[in-house]
C-alpha positions in Angstrom: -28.2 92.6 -17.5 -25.4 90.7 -16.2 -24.7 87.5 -17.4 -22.3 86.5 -14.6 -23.7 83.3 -12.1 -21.8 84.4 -9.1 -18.4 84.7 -7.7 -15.3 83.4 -9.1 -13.8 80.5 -6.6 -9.9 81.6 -5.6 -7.6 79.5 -7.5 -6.3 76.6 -5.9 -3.0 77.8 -4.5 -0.4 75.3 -6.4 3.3 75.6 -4.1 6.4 75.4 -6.2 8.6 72.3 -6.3 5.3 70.2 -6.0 4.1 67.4 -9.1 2.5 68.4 -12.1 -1.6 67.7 -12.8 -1.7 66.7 -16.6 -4.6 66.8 -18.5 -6.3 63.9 -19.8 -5.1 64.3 -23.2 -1.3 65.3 -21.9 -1.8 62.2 -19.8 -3.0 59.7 -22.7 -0.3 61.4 -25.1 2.2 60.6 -22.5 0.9 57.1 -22.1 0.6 56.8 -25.7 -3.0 55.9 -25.9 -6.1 57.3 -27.1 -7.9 60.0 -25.0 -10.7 57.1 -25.0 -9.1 54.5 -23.9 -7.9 56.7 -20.7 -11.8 57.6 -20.2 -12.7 54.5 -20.2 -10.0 53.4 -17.3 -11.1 56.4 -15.3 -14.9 55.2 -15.8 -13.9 51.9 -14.2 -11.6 53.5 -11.6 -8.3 51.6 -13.3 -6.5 54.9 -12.7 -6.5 57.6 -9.8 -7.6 61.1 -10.8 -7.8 64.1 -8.8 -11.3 66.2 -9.7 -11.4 69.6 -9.4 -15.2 70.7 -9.4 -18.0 68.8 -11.5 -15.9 68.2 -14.4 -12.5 69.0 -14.5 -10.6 65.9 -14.0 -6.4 65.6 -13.9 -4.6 63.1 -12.8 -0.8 63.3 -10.8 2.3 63.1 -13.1 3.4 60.4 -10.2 0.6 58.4 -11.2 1.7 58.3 -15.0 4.8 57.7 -14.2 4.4 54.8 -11.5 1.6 53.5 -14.4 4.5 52.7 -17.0 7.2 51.6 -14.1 4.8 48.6 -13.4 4.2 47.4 -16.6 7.4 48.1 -17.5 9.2 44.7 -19.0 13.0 44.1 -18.9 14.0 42.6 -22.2 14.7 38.9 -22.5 18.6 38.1 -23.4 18.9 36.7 -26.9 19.7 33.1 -27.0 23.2 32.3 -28.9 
């Protein structure tokens, strides 16, 4: 007996050239935060992701990246 549910879905063609999808743990080590704290801003749609099926969820490296641009602070110039 065959234990196989049905056909396998083509894999979503992927061009060169074109940005990265991290995993959520890629994505919180990136960030530098815990896997946890990154479901938890998914959960209350803080974040964009891109879901592939029922539960594969990745999110853009554009996303990470504009993430840490805008809460990115300039140092303040020391006082002499």
């Amino acid at each position: 007996m065959s234990t196989r549910l049905g056909p396998v879905p083509p894999a979503i063609p992927f061009p060169s050239g074109k940005e990265r999808l991290l995993t959520l743990k890629e994505a919180a080590d990136r960030l530098g935060i815990s896997l946890r704290t990154l479901e938890d801003w998914i959960y209350d749609k803080r974040i964009d992701v891109v879901k592939l099926g029922r539960r594969c969820v990745r999110i853009k490296e554009s996303t990470i990246d504009h993430l840490i641009e805008v809460h990115t602070r300039p140092a303040q110039a020391r006082l002499a």
